[in-house]
Every structure is written in structure tokens, then in C-alpha cells.
C-alpha positions in Angstrom: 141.6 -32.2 84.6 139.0 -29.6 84.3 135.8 -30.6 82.9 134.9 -27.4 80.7 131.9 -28.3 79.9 129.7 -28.1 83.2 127.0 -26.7 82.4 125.1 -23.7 84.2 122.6 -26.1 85.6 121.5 -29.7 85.6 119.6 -30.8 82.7 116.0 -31.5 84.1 115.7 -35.4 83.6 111.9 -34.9 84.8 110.9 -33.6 81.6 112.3 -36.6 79.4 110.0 -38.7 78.0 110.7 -42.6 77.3 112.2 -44.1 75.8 115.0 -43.5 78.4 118.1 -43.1 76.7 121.6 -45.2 77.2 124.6 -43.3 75.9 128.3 -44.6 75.5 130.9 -42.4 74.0 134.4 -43.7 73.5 136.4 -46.1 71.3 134.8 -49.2 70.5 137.0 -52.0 71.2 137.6 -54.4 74.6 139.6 -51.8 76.6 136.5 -49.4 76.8 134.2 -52.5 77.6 131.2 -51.9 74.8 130.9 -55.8 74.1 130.4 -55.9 77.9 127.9 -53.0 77.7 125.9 -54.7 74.6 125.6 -58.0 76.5 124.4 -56.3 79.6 122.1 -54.3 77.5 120.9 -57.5 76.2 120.6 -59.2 79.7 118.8 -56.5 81.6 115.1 -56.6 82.2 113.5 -53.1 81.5 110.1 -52.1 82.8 109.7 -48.8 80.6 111.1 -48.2 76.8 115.0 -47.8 76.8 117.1 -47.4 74.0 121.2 -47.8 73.8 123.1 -45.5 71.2 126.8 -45.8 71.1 128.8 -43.4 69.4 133.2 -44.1 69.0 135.5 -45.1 66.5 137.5 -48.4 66.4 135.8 -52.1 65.2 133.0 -50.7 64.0 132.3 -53.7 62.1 132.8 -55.8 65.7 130.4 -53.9 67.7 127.8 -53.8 64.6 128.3 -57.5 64.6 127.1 -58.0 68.3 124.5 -55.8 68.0 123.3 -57.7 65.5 123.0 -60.7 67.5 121.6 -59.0 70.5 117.6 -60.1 70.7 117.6 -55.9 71.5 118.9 -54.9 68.1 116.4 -52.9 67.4 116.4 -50.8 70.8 120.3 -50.2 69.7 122.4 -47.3 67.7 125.6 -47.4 66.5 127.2 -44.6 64.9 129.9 -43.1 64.1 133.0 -41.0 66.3 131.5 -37.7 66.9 133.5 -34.0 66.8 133.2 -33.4 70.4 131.0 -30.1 69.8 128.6 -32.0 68.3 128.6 -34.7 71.4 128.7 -32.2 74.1 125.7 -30.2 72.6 123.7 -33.9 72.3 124.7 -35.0 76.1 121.4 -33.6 77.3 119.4 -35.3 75.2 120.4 -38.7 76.8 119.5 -39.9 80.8 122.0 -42.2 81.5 126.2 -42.3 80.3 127.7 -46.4 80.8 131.4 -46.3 80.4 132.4 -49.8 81.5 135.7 -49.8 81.2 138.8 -51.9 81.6 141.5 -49.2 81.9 141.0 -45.5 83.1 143.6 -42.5 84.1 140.8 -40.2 84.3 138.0 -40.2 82.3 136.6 -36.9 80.6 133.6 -38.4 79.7 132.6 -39.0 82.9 133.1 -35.7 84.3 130.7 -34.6 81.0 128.1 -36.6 81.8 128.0 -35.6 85.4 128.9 -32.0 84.4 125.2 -32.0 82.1 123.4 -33.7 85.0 123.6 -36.9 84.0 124.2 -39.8 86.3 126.8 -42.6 84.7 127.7 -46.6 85.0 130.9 -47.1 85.6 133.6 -49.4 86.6 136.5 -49.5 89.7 139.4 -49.0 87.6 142.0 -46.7 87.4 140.0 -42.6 88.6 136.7 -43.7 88.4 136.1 -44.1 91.9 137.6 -40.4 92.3 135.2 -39.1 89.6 132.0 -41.2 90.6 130.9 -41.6 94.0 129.3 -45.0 93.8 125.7 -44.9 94.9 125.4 -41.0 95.1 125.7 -39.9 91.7 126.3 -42.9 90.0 127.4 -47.0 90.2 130.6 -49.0 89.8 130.4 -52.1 89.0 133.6 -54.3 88.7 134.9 -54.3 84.8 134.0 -57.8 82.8 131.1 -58.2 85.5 128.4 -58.1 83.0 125.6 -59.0 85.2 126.5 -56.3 87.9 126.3 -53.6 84.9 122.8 -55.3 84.0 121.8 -54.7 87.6 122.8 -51.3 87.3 121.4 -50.4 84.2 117.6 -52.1 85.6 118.4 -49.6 89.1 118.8 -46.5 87.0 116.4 -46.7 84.0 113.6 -48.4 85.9 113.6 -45.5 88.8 113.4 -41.8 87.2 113.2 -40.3 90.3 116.8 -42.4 91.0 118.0 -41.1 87.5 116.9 -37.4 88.8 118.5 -37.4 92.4 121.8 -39.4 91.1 121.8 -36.3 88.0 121.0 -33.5 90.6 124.0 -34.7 92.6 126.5 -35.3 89.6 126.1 -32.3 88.4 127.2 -30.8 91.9 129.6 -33.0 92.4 131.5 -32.3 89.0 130.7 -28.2 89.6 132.4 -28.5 93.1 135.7 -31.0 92.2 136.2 -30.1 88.3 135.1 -26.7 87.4 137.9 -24.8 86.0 138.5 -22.7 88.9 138.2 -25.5 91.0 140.9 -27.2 89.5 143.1 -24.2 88.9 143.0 -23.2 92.6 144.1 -27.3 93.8 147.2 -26.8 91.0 148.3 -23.5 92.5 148.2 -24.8 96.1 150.2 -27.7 94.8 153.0 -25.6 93.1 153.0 -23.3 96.5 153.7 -26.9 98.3 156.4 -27.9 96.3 158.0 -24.3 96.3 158.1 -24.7 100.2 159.7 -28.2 99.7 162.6 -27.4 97.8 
């Protein structure tokens, strides 16, 4: 898929100020893994002021419910879906995207957050691991592993200059495999090779 909103250059992560920000964007619900991302949230030691905001439709009520038990509460948003204008135009106001999933094809919001700069927290399911290359512009962890996306939350928010290089080399990541044109010109040598098949 294309990712049409790459921008023009990489947000500059140097010039945010704490608290870092945590963004997830997606239904709430088990299949997207935001109870896992609550509890790692919750289980993570931070050594600079971090805040979690999670934006999706779904059980609402659920997710407000383990926020509320979470001895981070207050260091945690939850709102409401979005319009996707709206979201793209906030992405580069936030450091870090966590999409722990349980179930990908091929997952637009990562190819957003790496398209603004941002690096992401993923897990090895389904095109992750063709979207993210682990430990360059991002981390998989394995999905329900809740203490491996606790470790990688600490790596990322406790190291800017981590945040910065993993952004830096998102953003050309996503510019070089998803850019329109990118993606347009890998279709067209795929019709040409079935053309020569039949």
C-alpha cells in the first residue's frame, strides 16, 4: 500500500520537549493489543516524563477501565476515534507510535508514523516485519509479551538521541519502500511479469 502521507521531511524529534509522548491509534479491543500496551505502560521504568495517549473506537468503557487501575493513570489519555485528517496533522506532535498487535496484513499506521519520522513499537505478526526493520527504525517485540514491550518502550523514551536516529531512518525507510511512486512503479513491474507469464 502507499503510505500518502510521508511527509517532506522528518519531524525534528530534537526539538521536543518532555514529556515524551506515547501514541497508539487503532481500535481498542484485544486484537490491536492496547490492554497489553496499558500494562506495559504501567510496568516500564521511565527516567524522564512520558505520557501515553490512545486514540480508537471499540470498548471504550474497557480500556478506560484499565487505565483506571494503572498506578500511571494520570500520565494516560484516552480519547475518542479520530477523522484521519485530524490524526495525520497531530502525528508530529508525538515521539514514539506502539501498535502491539495480535493480527496485521499490513498496517497503515505504521507506515504513518515512520512516514512523519517517528520511530514505532511493534509486534512480529502478519507485515510488520516488512514495514519495521527491527532495531533500525523501530522494535518488534513478540505480541502478548508484555515485558518485552516494557523493555522497548524504557529503550526508546529513555534515549532521545535513539528516538532521533530510529525517526531519521523511518522516515527514509517509508520514503524509499512506500511513497506512491515507489509503490506504483513495484505494481507495474508486477503486471509486466504476469503479462510475460501468460
Amino acid at each position: 500500500n502507499p503510505g500518502e502521507n510521508i511527509a517532506s521531511q522528518a519531524v525534528d524529534l530534537s526539538q521536543h520537549s518532555e514529556p515524551v509522548k506515547v501514541v497508539f491509534s487503532g481500535r481498542f479491543g484485544d486484537r490491536k493489543g492496547v490492554l497489553d500496551l496499558v500494562k506495559a505502560f504501567d510496568a516500564a521504568v521511565f527516567e524522564v516524563p512520558v505520557e501515553l495517549y490512545l486514540f480508537g473506537d471499540g470498548e471504550v468503557e474497557r480500556v478506560k477501565a484499565a487505565v483506571a487501575q494503572s498506578k500511571k493513570k494520570d500520565l494516560i489519555h484516552v480519547s475518542g476515534w479520530l477523522q484521519h485528517d485530524e490524526y495525520i496533522k497531530r502525528l508530529p506532535e508525538f515521539d514514539l507510535l506502539v501498535l502491539p498487535s495480535y493480527a496485521e496484513r499490513f498496517s497503515m499506521s505504521l507506515v504513518e508514523a515512520l512516514g512523519m519520522g517517528l520511530p514505532v513499537i511493534s509486534t512480529f505478526v502478519g507485515g510488520t516485519a516488512e514495514v519495521v526493520e527491527d532495531g533500525v527504525c523501530g522494535l518488534l517485540c513478540n505480541p502478548g509479551d508484555i515485558q518485552a514491550i516494557a523493555r522497548a518502550l524504557e529503550k526508546i523514551v529513555n534515549n532521545k538521541e535513539l528516538r532521533m536516529q530510529m525517526g531519521l531512518a523511518g522516515w527514509n525507510r517509508a520514503r524509499s519502500n512506500f511513497s506512491p511512486d515507489v509503490v506504483l512503479n513495484k505494481l507495474e513491474r508486477v503486471y509486466e511479469n504476469s503479462a510475460y507469464c501468460l
